[in-house]
VOGU-3710 file (C-alpha; in Angstrom, 3 decimals, decimal comma):
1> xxxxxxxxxx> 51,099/-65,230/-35,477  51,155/-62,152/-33,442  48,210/-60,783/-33,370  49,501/-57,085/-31,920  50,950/-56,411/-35,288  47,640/-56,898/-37,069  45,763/-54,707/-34,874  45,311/-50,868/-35,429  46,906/-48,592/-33,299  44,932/-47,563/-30,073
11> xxxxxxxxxx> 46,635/-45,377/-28,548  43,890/-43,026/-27,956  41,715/-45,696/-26,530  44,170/-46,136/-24,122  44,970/-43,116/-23,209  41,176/-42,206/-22,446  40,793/-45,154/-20,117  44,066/-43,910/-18,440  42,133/-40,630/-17,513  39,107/-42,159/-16,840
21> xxxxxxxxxx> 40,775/-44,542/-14,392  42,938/-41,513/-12,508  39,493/-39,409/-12,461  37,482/-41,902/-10,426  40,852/-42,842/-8,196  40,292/-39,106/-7,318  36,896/-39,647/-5,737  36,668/-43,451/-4,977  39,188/-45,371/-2,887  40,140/-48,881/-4,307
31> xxxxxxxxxx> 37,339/-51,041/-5,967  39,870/-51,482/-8,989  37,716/-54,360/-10,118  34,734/-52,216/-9,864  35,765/-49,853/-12,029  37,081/-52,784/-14,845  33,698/-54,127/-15,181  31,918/-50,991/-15,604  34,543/-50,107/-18,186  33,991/-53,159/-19,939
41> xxxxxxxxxx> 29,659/-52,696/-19,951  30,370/-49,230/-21,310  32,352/-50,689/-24,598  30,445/-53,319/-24,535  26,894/-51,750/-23,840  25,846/-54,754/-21,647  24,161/-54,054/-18,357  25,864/-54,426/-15,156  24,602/-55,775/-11,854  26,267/-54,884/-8,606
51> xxxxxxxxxx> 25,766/-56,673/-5,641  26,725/-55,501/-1,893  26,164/-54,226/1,554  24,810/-50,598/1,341  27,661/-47,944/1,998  30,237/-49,329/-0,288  30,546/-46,524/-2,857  28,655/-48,044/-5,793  26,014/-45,469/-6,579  29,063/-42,843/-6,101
61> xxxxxxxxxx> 30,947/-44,945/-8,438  28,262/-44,781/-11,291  27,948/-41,102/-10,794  31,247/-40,272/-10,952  32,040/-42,284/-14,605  29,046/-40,368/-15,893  30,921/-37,338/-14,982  33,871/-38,630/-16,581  32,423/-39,365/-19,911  29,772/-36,797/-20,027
71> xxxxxxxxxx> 26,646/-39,383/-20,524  23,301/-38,469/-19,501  22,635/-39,412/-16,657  19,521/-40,775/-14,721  18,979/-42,557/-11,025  16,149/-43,649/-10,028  16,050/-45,429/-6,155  13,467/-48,476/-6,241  10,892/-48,488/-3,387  8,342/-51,170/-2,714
81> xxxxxxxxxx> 6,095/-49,106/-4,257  7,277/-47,856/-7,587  5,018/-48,447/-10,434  6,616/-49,331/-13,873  4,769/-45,414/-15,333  7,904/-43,885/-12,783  10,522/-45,614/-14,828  8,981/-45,737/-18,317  6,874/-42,242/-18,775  3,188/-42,375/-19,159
91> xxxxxxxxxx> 0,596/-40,443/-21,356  -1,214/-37,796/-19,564  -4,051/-36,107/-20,184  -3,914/-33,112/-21,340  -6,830/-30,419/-20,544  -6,443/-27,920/-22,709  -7,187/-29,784/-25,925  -8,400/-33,201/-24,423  -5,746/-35,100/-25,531  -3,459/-37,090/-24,448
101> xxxxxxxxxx> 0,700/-36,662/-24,441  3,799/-38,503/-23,802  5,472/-38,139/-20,832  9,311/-39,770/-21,020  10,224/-41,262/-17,768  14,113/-41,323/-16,492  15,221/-44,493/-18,732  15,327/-41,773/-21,556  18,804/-41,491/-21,258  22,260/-42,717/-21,843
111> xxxxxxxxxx> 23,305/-44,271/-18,526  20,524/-45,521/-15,271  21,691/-46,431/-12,306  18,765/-48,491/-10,877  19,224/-48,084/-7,068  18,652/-51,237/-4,797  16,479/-52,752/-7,634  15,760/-55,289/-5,700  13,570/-53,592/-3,586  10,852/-52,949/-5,956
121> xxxxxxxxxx> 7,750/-55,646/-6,808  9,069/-58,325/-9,419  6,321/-56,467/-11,461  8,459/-52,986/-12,081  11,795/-54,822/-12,209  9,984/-56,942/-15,510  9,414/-52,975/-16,824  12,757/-52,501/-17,417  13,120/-56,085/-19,299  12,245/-54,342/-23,067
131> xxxxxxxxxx> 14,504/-51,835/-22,891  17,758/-53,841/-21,582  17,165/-56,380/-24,649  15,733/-54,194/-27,067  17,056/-50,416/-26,215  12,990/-49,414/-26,593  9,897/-48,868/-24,744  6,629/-49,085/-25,062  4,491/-46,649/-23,751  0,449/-46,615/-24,554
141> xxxxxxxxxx> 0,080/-47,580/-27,887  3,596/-45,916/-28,941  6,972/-47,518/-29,214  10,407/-44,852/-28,630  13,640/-45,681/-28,977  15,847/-45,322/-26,498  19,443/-42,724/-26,709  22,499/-44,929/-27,607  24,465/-45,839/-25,837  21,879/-46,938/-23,131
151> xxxxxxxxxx> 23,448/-48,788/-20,400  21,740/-50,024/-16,926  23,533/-50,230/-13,996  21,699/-51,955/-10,979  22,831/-52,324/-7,544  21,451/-54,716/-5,395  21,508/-55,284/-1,587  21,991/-58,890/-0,218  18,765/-60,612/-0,953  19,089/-61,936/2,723
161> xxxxxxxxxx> 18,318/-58,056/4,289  14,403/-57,308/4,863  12,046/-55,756/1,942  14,330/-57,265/-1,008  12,859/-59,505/-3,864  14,590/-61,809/-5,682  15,045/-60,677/-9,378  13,201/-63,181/-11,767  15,461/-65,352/-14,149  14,506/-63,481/-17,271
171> xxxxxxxxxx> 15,862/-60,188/-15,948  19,253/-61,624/-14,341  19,679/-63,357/-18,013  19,759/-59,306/-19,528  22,681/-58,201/-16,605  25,652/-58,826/-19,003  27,613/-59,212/-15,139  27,086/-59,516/-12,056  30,238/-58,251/-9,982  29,927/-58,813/-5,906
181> xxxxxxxxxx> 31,570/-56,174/-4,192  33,798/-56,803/-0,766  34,985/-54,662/2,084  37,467/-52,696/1,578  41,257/-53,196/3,111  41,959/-51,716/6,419  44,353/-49,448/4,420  42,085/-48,139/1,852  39,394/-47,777/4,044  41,973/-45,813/6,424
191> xxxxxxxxxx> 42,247/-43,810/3,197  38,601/-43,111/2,784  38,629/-41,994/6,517  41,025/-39,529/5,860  39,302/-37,611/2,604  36,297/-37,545/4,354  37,609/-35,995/7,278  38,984/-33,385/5,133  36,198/-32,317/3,396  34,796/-29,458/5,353
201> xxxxxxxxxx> 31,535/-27,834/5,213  29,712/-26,380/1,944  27,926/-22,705/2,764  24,292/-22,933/1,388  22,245/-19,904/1,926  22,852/-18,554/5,011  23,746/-21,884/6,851  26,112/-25,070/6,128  26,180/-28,149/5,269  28,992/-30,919/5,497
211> xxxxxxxxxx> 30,536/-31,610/2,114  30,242/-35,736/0,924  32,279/-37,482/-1,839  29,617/-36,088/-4,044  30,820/-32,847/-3,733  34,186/-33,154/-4,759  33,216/-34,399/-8,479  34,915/-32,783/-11,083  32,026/-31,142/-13,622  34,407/-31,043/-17,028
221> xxxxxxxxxx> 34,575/-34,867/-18,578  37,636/-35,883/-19,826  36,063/-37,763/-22,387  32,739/-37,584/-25,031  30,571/-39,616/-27,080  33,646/-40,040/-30,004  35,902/-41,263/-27,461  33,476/-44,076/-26,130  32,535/-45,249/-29,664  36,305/-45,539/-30,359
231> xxxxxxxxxx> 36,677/-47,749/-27,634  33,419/-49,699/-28,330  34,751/-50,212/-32,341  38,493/-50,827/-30,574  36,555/-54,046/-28,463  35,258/-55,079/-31,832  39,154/-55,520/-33,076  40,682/-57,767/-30,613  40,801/-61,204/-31,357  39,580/-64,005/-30,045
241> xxxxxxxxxx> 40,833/-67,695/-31,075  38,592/-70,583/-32,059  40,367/-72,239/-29,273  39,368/-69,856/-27,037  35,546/-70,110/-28,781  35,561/-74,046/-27,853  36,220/-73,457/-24,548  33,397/-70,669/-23,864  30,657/-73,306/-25,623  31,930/-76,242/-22,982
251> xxxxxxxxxx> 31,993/-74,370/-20,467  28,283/-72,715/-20,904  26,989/-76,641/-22,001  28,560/-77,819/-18,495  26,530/-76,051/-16,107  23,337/-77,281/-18,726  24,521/-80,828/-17,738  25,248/-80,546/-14,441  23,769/-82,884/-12,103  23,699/-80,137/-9,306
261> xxxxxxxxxx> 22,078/-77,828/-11,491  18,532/-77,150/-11,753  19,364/-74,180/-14,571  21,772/-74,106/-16,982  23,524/-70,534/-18,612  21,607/-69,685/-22,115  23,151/-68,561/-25,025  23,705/-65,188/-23,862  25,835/-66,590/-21,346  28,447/-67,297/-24,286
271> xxxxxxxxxx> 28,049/-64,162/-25,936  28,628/-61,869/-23,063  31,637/-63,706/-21,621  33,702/-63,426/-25,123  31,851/-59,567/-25,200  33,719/-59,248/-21,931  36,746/-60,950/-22,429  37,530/-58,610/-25,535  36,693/-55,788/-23,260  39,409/-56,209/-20,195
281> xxxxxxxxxx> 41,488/-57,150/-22,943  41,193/-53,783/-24,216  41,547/-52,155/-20,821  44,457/-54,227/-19,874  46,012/-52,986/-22,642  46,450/-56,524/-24,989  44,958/-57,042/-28,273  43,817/-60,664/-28,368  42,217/-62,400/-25,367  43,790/-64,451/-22,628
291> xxxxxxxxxx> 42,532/-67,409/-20,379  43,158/-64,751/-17,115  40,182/-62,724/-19,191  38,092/-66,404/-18,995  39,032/-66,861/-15,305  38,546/-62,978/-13,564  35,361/-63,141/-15,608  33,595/-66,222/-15,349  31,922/-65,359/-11,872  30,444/-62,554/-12,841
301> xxxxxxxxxx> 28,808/-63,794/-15,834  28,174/-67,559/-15,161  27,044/-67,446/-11,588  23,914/-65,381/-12,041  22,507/-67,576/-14,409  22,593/-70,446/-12,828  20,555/-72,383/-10,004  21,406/-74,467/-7,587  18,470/-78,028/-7,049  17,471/-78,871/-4,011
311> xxxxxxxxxx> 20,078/-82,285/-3,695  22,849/-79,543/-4,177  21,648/-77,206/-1,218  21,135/-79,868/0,842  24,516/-80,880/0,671  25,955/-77,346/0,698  27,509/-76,609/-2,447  27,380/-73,283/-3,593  27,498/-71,564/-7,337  31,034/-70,835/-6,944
321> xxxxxxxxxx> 32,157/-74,630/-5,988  30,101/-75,932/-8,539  31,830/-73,395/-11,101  35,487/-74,427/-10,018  34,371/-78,246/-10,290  33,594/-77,141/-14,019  36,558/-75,603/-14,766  38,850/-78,368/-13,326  37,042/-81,032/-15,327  37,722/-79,546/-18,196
331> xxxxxxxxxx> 41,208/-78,968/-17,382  41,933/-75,351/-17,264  43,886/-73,815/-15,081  44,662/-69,985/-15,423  48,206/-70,748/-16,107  47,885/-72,666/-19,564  48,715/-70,105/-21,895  49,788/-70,714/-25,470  52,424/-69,118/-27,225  50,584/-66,277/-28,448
341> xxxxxxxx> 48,571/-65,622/-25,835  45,249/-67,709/-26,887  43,819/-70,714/-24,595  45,924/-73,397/-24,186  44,358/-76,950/-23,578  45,709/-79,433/-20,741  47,779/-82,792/-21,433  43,534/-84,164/-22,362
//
């Protein structure tokens, strides 16, 4: 069966991820895999979690696809001492009538970039854990609904640098990925040299100031709302086989029944890697999903989930070994692809 010919045309879809992509290639060097996953939380409306070394472009990144797609946007830079009111809203007294009012915090909007959230008191990063699952919070005695879409996009500095926290297990369970973020190449950071040293100097009143990346955004979107939701009903078309199903449920029961495991993936484990897989699919330009959407995935959205015992450490495996040894026992390499394109099994 070929599953292309059952599935509508998309043209369009395709066509506004081409301009998204060539919009942030005009501010941020490289980071092509980056700019995938957040393309695939934004159809999918699953929260992203990036991890990496401060100066890396990620909180330009964010900023520049809410440009792109004119979302509201929000940032809000976590400090040891936020309290959950600077996130949420509070009430506040009012003294003109003695009463009391709702005031909406930041996470009223459509897109929050949570800056270094792991820098803030496991206390305020638990805030947030209502309106990732639920898209509402609760503020006094009142309950508001947050705008759709609502996405959360966290960055998050090795937990091995001074004043971080680790996030708690219930929170890391709500990041739909977790993408790690590397150096870039000696060429595209040559690159990223050059633009800056041509950016020049902005006036501002009667002095100067050096222009940044930030600068240089383009303020007219090349997409709206209509165009997302087209691409978020577009993920909802592309297929997924059974075979492909059977192989998402083993995989997520292995790392349950893993003897270097101390904690297994949940359900939601499943459910976002198949979200995900329909999603690249999408913005790779296929219809139905292949096992190279299971593989470039699987990382991201199994190794944040799961926890290494004690035995393990001690003998120095790490998340990703223990993830390969999974995937080779249940014999899958990225090469086995069927006929049309769905998950092929090994000679088992």
């Amino acid at each position: 069966m070929n599953n292309e010919t059952k599935t509508p045309d998309h043209q369009h879809v395709f066509e506004f991820i081409r301009k998204i992509r060539e919009r942030v290639a005009t501010v941020v060097v490289g980071q092509n895999d980056v700019v995938e996953r957040t393309l695939i939380s934004l159809f999918t409306g699953g929260h992203l979690l990036l991890q990496g070394v401060p100066g890396l472009a990620k909180t330009l990144l964010v900023s520049v696809i809410s440009k792109t797609i004119d979302l509201q946007f929000s940032r809000v830079q976590f400090t040891i001492d936020l309290l959950p009111s600077d996130i949420l809203g509070s009430e506040i007294l009012d003294q003109r009538n003695n009463e009391f009012r709702i005031h909406k915090g930041p996470i009223f909007t459509n897109l929050l970039l949570a800056d270094e959230i792991n820098r803030a008191a496991p206390k305020v990063q638990g805030a947030l854990l209502e309106a990732m699952q639920e898209r509402k919070v609760t503020i006094g005695n009142e309950t508001f609904k947050l705008p759709a879409p609502f996405l959360v996009i966290a960055t998050q500095n090795p937990i091995e640098q001074g004043g971080t926290f680790e996030l708690p297990e219930a929170q890391l369970d709500r990041f739909m990925l977790c993408h790690r973020l590397n150096y870039p190449t000696p060429a595209e950071e040559r690159e990223v040299l050059r633009r800056n040293a041509a950016l020049g100097i902005r006036r501002e009143d009667k002095g100067a100031v050096a222009r940044t990346e930030f600068d240089v955004l383009e303020k007219e979107p090349v997409g709206h709302s209509e165009d997302l939701i087209s691409a978020m009903q577009a993920v909802q078309e592309i297929h997924v086989s059974d075979v492909f199903t059977d192989h998402v449920v083993e995989l997520v029961n292995r790392t349950r029944k893993h003897p270097a495991l101390e904690i297994g993936c949940s359900p939601r484990a499943g459910i976002s890697l198949i979200k995900a897989s329909r999603a690249r699919a999408l913005v790779n330009g296929r219809s139905y999903v292949v096992p190279e959407d299971m593989y470039a995935l699987a990382e991201d959205v199994i190794l944040h989930r799961i926890r290494l015992n004690y035995e393990a450490l001690a003998d120095g495996l790490t998340g990703p070994m223990v993830l390969q040894e999974i995937l080779l026992q249940m014999g899958l390499t990225p090469s086995l692809v069927g006929n049309n394109g769905q998950l092929a099994k090994s000679g088992r």
